[in-house]
C-alpha positions in Angstrom: 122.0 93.9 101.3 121.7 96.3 104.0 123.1 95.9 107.7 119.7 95.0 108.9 118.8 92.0 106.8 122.2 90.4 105.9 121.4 87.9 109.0 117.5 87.1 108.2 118.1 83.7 107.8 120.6 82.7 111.3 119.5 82.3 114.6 121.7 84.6 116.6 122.7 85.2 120.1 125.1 87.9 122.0 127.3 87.8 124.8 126.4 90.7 127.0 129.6 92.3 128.9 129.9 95.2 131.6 133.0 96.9 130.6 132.3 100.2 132.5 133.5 97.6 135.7 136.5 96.0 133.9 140.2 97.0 135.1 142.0 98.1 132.0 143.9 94.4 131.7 140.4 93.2 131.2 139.4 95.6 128.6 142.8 94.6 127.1 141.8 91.1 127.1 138.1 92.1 125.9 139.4 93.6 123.0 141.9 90.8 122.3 139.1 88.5 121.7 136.8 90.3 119.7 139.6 90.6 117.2 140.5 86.7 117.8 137.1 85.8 117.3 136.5 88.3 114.1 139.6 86.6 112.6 138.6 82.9 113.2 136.3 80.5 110.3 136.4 77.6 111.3 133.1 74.9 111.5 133.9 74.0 115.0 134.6 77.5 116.7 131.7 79.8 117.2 131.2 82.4 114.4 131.7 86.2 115.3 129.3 88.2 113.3 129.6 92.0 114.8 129.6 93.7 118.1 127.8 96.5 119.4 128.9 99.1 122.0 126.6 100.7 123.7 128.6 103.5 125.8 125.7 105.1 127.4 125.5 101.7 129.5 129.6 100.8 129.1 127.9 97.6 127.9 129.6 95.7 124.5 127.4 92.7 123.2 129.4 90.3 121.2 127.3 89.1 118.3 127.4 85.4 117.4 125.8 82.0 115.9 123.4 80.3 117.9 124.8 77.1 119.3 122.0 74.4 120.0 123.8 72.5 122.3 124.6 75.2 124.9 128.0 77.1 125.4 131.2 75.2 126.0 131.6 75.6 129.9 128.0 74.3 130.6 128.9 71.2 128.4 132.5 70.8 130.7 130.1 71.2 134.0 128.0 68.7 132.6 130.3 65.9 132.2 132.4 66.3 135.1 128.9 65.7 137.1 128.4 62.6 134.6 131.6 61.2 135.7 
């Protein structure tokens, strides 16, 4: 199966980060959690599928599965409003 197609059938999504405007403890950090994330299987923790670096922009997007029900902070703000 080629790089391409080997997600056809997943809905995915990508975090989109700057790093061209991260101090070097952030980029630190960055790279910390893509290899956190590229290590973890687990049904409740978002899957990492690849990232992509695009250094002509000093952009990395972090690709992912799709999660229906919105990202974990929005579901946080969410409740504390409920309450």
């Amino acid at each position: 199966m080629s790089q391409y197609n080997k997600y056809y059938f997943q809905i995915l999504v990508w975090k989109e980060l700057d790093y061209g405007k991260m101090t070097e403890v952030e980029k630190q950090m960055l790279v910390s959690e893509v290899n956190l994330l590229r290590e973890l299987k687990h049904p409740h923790i978002v899957r990492y599928y690849d990232r992509i670096i695009d250094r002509s922009n000093t952009t990395i997007y972090i690709v992912m599965e799709f999660c229906e029900g919105g990202d974990l902070g929005a579901l946080i703000a969410k409740h504390r409003k409920e309450k």
